[in-house]
ZAGU-605476 format. One record per residue (C-alpha): residue number from 1; residue in three letters; x, y, z. Coordinates in Angstrom, 1 decimal, decimal comma. Each point is the difference from the previous one (the first is absolute). Layout:
N
 num residuo      u      v      w
 NUM     ALA      X      Y      Z
...
***
This chain:
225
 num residuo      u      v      w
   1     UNK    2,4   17,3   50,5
   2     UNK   -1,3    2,9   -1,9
   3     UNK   -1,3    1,7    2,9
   4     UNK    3,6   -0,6    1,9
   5     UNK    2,0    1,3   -2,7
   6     UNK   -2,3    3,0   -1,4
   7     UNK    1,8    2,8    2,2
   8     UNK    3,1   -1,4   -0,6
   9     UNK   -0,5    0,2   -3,6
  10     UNK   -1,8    3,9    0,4
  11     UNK    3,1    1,0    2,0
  12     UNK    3,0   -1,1   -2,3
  13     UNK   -1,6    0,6   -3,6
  14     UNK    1,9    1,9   -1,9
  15     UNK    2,0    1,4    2,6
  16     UNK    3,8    0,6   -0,6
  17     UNK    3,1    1,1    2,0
  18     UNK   -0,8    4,0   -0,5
  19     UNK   -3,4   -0,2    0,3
  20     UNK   -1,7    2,1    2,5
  21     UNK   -1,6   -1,3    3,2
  22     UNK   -2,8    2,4    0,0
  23     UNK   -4,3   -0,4    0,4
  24     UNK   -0,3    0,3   -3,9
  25     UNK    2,9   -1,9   -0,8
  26     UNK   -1,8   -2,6    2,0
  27     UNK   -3,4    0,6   -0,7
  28     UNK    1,1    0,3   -4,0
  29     UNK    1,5   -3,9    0,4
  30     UNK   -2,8   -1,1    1,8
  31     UNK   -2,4    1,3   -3,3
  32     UNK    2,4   -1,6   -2,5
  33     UNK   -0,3   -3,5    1,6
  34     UNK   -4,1    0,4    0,0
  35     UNK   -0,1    1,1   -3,3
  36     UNK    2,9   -2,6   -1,3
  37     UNK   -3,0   -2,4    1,7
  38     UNK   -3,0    1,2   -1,4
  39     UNK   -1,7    1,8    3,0
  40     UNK   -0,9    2,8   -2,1
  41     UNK   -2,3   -0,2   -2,9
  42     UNK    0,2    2,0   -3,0
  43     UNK   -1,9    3,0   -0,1
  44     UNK   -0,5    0,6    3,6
  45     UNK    0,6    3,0    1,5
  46     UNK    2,8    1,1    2,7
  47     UNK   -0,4    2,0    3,0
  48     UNK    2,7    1,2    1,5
  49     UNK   -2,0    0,5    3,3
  50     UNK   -1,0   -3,8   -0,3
  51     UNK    3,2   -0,9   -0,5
  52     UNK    1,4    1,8    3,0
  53     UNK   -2,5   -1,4    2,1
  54     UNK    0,3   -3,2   -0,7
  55     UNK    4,2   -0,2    0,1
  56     UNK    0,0    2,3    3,3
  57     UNK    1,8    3,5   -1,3
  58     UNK   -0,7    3,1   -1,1
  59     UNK   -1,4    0,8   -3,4
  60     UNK    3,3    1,6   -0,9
  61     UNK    2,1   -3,1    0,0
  62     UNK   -3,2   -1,6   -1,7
  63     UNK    0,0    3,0   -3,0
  64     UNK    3,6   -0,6    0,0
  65     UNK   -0,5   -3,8   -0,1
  66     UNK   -2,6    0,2   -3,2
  67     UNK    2,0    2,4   -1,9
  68     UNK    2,8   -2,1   -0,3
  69     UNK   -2,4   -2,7   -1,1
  70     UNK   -1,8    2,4   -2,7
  71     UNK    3,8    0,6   -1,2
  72     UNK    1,0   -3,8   -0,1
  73     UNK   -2,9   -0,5   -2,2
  74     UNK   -2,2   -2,1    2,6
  75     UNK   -2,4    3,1    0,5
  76     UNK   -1,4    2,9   -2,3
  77     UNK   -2,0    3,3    0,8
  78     UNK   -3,2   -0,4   -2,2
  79     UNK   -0,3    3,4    0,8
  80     UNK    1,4    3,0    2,1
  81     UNK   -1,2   -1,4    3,2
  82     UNK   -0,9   -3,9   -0,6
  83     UNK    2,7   -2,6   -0,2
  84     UNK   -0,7   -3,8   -1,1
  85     UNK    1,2   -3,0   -0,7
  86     UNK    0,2   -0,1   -3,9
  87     UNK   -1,9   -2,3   -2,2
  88     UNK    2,2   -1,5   -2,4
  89     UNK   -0,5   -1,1   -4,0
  90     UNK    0,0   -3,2   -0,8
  91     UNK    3,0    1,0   -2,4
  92     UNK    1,7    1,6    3,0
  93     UNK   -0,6   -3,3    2,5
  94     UNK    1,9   -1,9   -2,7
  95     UNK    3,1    2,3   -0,2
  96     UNK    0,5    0,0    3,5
  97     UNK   -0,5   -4,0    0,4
  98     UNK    2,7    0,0   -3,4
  99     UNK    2,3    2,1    2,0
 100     UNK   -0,4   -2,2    3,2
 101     UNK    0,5   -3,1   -2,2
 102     UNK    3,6    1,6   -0,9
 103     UNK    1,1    1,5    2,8
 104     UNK   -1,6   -2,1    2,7
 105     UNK    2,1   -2,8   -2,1
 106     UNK    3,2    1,8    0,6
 107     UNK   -0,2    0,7    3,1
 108     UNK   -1,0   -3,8    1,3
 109     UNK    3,3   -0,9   -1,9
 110     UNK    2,0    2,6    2,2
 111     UNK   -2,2   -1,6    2,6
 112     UNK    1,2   -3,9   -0,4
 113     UNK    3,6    0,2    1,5
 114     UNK   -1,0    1,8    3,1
 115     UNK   -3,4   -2,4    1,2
 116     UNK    0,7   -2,4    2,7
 117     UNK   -1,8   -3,1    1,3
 118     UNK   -2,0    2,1    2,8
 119     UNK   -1,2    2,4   -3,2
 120     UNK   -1,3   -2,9   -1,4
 121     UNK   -1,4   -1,7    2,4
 122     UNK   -2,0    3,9    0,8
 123     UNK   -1,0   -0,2   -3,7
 124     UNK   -1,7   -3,1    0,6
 125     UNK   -1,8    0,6    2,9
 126     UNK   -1,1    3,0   -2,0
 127     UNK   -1,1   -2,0   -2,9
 128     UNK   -1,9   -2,3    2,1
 129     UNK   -2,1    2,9    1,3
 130     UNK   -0,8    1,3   -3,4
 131     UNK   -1,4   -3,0   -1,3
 132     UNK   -2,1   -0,4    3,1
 133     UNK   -1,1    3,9   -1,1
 134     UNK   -1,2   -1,1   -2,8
 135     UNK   -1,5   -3,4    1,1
 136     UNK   -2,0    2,2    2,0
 137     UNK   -0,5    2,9   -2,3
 138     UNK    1,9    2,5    2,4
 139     UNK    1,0    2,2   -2,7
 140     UNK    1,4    2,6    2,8
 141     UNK    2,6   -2,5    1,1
 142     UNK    0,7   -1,1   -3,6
 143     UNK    1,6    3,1   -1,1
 144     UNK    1,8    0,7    3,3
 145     UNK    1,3   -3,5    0,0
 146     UNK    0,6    0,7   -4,3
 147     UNK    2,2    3,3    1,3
 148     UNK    1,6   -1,5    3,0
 149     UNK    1,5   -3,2   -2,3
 150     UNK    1,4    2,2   -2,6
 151     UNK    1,8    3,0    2,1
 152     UNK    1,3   -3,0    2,4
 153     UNK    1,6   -1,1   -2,9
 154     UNK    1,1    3,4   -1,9
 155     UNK    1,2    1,8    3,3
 156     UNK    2,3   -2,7   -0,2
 157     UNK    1,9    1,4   -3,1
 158     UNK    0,8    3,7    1,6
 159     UNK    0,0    1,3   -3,2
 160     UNK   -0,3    3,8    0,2
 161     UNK   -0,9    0,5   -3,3
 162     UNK   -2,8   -2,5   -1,1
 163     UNK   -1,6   -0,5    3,0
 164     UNK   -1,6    3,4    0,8
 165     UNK   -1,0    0,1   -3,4
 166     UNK   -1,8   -3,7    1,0
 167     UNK   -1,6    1,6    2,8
 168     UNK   -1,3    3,0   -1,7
 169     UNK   -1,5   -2,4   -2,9
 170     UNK   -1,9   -1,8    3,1
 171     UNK   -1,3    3,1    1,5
 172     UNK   -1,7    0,8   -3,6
 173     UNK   -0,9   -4,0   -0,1
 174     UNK   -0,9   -1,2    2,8
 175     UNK   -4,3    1,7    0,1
 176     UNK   -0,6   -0,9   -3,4
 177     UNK    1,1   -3,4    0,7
 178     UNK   -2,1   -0,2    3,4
 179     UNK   -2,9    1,1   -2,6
 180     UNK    0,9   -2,4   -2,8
 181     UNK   -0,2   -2,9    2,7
 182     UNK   -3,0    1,0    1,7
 183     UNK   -1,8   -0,3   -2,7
 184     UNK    1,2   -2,9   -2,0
 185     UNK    0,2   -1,8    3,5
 186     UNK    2,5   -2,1    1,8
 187     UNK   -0,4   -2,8   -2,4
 188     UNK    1,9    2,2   -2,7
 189     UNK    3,5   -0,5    1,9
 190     UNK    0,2   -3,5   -1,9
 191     UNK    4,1   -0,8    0,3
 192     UNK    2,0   -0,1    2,7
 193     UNK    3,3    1,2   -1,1
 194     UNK    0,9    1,0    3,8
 195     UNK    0,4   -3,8    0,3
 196     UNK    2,0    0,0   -3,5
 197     UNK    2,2    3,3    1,4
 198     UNK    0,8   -2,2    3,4
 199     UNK    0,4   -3,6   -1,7
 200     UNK    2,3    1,8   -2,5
 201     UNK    2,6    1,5    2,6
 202     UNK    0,2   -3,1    1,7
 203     UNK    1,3   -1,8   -3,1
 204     UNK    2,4    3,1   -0,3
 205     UNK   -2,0    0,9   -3,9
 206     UNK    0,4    3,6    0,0
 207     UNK   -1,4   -0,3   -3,8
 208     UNK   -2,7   -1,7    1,5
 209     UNK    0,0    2,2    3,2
 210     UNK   -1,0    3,1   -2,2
 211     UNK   -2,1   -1,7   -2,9
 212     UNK   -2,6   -0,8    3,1
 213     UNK    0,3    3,6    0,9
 214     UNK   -0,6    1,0   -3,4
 215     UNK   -2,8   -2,2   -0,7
 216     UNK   -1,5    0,8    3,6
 217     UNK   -0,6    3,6   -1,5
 218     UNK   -1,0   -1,0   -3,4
 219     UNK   -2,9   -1,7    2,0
 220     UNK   -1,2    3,6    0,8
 221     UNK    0,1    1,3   -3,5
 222     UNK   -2,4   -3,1   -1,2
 223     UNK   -2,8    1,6    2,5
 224     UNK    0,1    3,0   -2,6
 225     UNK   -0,6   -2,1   -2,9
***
């Protein structure tokens, strides 16, 4: 399921009416949804070259590409010429999981009115395959399940507003988190609030609906502790 619904997911983030069709508009969504999943660890280094190479275009579209990253926040030059994935504080990792708790809230009560019976019958399936992830320790398909369950549910609000600000807090989140995993281990995803998210819109709880949300993040900030 992840495999099937990966360039699906790559081609649509983000994207809105106006927005260009173009090799970095493309190869700039592509990047979000890998860093959103944790491909990227902090501290490593970009290449634009790489990049190209790897995504099949020219290193213009690539520069183009990482430059809008580095001005989203989800990239920084460490100097002139080098440009990494940032490290973050721990006090910084907090603040952006605080800010997800609120927003990520909001935006899953936009979300409520407008998720059907085949969205959560996808969330399930989803589910399913995370906790075989972490059954089996798969920390890769953990977080891109983890990223697939929450935008299927937030895309669902079309809020203009809150949710690009949702995705850029992801972009910053999501290699930390992929670090904070791999070394505390699979073990540390203890809860399953996807179950309580799913159970809860079947009842029709929206309170419920978005205290599992809520709690389903707070379960990241206890890794910090």
């Amino acid at each position: 399921y992840f495999a099937a619904n990966r360039m699906t997911t790559e081609s649509t983030a983000s994207r809105t009416a106006f927005s260009p069709d173009t090799a970095s508009t493309r190869l700039h969504r592509a990047l979000r949804v890998r860093l959103c999943e944790g491909d990227f660890t902090p501290g490593e280094v970009i290449s634009i070259r790489r990049i190209a190479a790897k995504y099949g275009t020219g290193t213009m579209p690539a520069r183009e590409a990482i430059r809008w990253l580095v001005t989203e926040g989800a990239l920084i030059f460490s100097d002139s010429r080098k440009i990494i994935v940032p490290e973050l504080s721990h006090d910084r990792f907090h603040e952006i999981l605080f800010a997800r708790k609120n927003l990520e809230t909001e935006v899953s009560r936009q979300a409520f009115d407008h998720i059907g019976v085949a969205d959560i019958e996808a969330l399930e399936r989803i589910d399913e395959q995370i906790n075989d992830a972490i059954a089996q320790g798969d920390l890769v398909s953990y977080m891109r399940g983890n990223y697939q369950f929450h935008f299927h549910i937030y895309r669902l609000s079309q809020s203009q507003v809150l949710l690009p600000l949702v995705e850029i807090l992801w972009l910053q989140y999501g290699p930390s988190m992929r670090y904070i995993c791999t070394r505390w281990g699979a073990s540390s995803i203890a809860d399953d609030y996807h179950r309580e998210v799913t159970q809860a819109f079947r009842r029709g709880d929206l309170t419920s609906f978005c205290e599992a949300i809520a709690a389903d993040i707070e379960q990241g900030m206890l890794l910090l502790e």
